[in-house]
C-alpha positions in Angstrom: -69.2 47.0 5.6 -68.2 50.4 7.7 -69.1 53.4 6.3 -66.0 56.0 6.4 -67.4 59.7 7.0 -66.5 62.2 4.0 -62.4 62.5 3.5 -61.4 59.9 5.9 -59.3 56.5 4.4 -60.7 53.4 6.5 -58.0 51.3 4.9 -55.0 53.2 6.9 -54.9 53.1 10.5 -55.0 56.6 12.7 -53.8 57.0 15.9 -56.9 58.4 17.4 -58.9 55.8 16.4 -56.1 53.0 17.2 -56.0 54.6 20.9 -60.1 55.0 20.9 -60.0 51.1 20.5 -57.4 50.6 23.5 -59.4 53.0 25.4 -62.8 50.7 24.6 -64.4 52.7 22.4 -66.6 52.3 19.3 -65.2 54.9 17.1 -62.7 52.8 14.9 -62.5 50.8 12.2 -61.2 47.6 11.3 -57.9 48.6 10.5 -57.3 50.0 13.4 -58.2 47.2 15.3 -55.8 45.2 13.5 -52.9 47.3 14.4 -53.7 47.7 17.9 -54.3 43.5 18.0 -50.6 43.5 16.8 -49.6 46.0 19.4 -51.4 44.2 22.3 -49.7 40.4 20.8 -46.5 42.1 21.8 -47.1 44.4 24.2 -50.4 42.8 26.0 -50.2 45.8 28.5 -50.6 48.4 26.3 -54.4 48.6 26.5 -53.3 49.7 30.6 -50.8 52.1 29.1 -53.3 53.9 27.2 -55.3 54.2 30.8 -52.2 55.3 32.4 -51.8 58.2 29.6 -55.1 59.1 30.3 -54.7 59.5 34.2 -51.6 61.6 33.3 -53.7 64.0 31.1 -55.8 64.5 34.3 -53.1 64.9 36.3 -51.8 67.5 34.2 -54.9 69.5 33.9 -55.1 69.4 37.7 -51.8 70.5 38.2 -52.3 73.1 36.2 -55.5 74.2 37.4 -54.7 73.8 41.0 -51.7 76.4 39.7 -54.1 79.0 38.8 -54.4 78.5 35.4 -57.7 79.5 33.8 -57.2 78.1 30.0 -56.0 74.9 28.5 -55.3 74.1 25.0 -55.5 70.3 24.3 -53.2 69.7 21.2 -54.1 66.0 19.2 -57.2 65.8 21.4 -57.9 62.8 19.9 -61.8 61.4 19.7 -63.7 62.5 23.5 -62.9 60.4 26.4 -64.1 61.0 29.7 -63.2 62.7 31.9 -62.3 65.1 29.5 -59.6 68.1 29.6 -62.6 70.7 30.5 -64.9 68.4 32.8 -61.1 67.9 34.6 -60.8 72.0 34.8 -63.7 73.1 35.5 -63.8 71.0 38.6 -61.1 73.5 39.8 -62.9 76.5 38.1 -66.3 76.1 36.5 -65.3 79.2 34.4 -62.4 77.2 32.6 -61.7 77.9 29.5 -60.8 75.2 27.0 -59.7 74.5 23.3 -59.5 71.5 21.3 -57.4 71.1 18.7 -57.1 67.9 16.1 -56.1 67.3 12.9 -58.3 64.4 11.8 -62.0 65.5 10.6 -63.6 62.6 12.6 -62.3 64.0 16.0 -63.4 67.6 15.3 -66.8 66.2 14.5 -66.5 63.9 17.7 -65.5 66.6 19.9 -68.0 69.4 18.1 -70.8 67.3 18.2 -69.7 66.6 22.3 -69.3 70.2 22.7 -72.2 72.0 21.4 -74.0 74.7 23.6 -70.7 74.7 25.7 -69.7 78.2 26.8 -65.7 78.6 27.2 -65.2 75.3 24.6 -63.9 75.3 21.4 -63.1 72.6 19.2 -60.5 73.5 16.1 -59.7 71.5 13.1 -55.8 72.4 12.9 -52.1 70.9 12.6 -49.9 70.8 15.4 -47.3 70.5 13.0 -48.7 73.9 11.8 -48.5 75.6 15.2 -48.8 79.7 14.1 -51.7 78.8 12.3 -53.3 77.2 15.7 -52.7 80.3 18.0 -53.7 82.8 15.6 -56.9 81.3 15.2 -57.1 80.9 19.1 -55.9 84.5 19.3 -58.2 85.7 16.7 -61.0 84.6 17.3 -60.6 85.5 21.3 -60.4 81.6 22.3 -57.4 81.8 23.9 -56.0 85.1 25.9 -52.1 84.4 25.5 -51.5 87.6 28.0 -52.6 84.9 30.5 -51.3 81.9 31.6 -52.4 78.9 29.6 -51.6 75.0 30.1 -51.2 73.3 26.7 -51.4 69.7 26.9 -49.1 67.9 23.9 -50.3 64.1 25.1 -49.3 61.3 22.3 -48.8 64.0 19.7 -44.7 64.5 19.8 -44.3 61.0 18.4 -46.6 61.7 15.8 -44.1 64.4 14.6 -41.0 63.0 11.8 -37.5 64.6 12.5 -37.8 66.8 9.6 -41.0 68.4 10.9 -39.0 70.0 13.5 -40.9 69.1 16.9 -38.3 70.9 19.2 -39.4 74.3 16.6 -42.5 73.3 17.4 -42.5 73.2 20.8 -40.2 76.8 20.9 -43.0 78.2 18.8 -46.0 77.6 21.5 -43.5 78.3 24.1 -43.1 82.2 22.6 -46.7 82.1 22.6 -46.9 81.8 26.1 -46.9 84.0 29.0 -45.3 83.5 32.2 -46.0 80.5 34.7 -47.8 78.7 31.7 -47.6 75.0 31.6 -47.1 72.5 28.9 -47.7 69.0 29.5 -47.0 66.0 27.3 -45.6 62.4 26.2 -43.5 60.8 23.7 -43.1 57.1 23.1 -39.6 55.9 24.4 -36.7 54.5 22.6 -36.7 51.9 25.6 -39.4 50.1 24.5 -39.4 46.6 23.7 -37.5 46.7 20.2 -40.2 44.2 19.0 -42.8 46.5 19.7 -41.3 49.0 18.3 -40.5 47.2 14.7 -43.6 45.9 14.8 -45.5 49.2 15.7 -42.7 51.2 13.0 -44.2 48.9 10.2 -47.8 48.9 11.0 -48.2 52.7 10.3 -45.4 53.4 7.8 -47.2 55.8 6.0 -50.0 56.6 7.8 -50.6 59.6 9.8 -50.3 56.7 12.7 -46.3 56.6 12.2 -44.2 57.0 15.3 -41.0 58.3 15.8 -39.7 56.4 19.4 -37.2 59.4 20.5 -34.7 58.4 23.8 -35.5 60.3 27.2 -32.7 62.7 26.5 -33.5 63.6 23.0 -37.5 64.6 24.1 -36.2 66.8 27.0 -34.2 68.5 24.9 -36.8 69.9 23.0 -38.2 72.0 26.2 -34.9 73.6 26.0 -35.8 77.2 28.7 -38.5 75.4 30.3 -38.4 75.0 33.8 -39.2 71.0 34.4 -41.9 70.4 37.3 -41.8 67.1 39.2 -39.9 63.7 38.3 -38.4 65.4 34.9 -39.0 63.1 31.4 -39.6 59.8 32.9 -41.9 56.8 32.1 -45.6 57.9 32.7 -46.3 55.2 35.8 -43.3 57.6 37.5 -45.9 60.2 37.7 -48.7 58.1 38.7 -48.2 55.5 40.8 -44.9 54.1 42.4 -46.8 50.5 42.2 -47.8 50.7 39.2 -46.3 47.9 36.5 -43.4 48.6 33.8 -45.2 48.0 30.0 -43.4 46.7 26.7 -44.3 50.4 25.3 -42.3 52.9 27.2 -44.3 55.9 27.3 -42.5 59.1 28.7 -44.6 61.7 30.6 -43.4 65.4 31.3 -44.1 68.8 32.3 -42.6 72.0 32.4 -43.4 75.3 32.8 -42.3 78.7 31.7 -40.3 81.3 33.5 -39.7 84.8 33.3 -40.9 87.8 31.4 -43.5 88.0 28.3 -42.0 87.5 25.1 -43.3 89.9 22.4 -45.3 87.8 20.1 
């Protein structure tokens, strides 16, 4: 029988672990397995989409280092996969500075225990749904410089988010935060997925903190509302990758954006 660290439900599925599975990983329990079985009966591609959200996250971090950009803040880090956000910065930069934030207790212990003895990376336990919280404490305790350009990466977290928790306030909250030719990077499951997937996907993780909201192309734009958009706009992810690269059952939608004129006082 797994063992579930302190705090942590093994009987409901989580998203980090769901996508640790897809990604090959160890760090997941049966549950999760089950869910992402369910997914794959339906959608047998989406162990390639979660490959293909994890080339975006590099691209984004390139793109954004290759911009000048000095300090990234990974939002829903999720449990460590390499390459990961800093390894992909400081390839640019070796002074990169990089903070990961995630809700779930395993992944802060994944990514701390990953981290340790790493000058310039942080992880955070913290709530994206909680977003002053998360850059006080970057600002606070001198993580993050907000005077600066920073790149915050938002990759399979939107989703995550219910209507009533206000992701576009969300989004406007971290976009105050940030100065001038910042970057913010994410994706958002698509309402143009297969409607089987998404029923089946919808009832897997009622509940759970592994419930989706699937939000239409138009609808996740709109939350970057004052953002200037960089490349193909809000478009599925293989758009940004690779113009050969197969259409999946689970639409995932890839953007980034970046912010224009002057400082807003904090």
């Amino acid at each position: 029988m797994e063992r579930a660290p302190r705090g942590v439900d093994p009987n409901l599925p989580n998203s980090a672990r769901v996508y640790d599975y897809l990604l090959g990983g160890k760090d997941n329990y049966e549950v999760d397995r089950v869910v992402a079985h369910r997914m794959l009966s339906i959608a047998p591609d989406t162990r390639t989409l979660a490959w293909f959200s994890r080339k975006f996250l590099v691209r984004a971090v390139e793109l954004a280092a290759e911009a000048g950009i000095r300090q990234f803040i990974d939002l829903g880090a999720g449990i460590p996969t390499s390459p990961n956000v800093h390894e992909v910065a400081r390839k640019v930069d070796p002074s990169a500075r990089v903070a990961y934030v995630d809700f779930d207790p395993v992944v802060y212990a994944h990514c701390g225990a990953l981290l340790a003895g790493a000058e310039g990376v942080t992880a955070m336990l913290g709530d994206v749904r909680r977003p002053d919280d998360i850059l006080d404490r970057l600002r606070d305790e001198g993580v993050i410089d907000f005077g600066e350009p920073v790149a915050i990466t938002l990759v399979g977290v939107l989703h995550f988010v219910m209507d009533d928790e206000d992701p576009a306030g969300i989004v406007a909250r971290l976009g105050a935060a940030m100065a001038p030719k910042s970057h913010m990077a994410f994706t958002h499951g698509s309402a143009d997925s297969d409607p089987d997937f998404i029923t089946q996907s919808s009832s897997d993780t009622a509940n759970s903190s592994a419930q989706v909201v699937y939000r239409s192309p138009a609808v996740v734009e709109s939350f970057f509302q004052g953002f200037e958009m960089i490349g193909p706009g809000v478009v599925p992810l293989q758009q940004w990758l690779d113009d050969d690269l197969p259409d999946t059952g689970l639409v995932l939608l890839g953007g980034m954006v970046r912010k224009t004129g002057h400082a807003h006082a904090d």
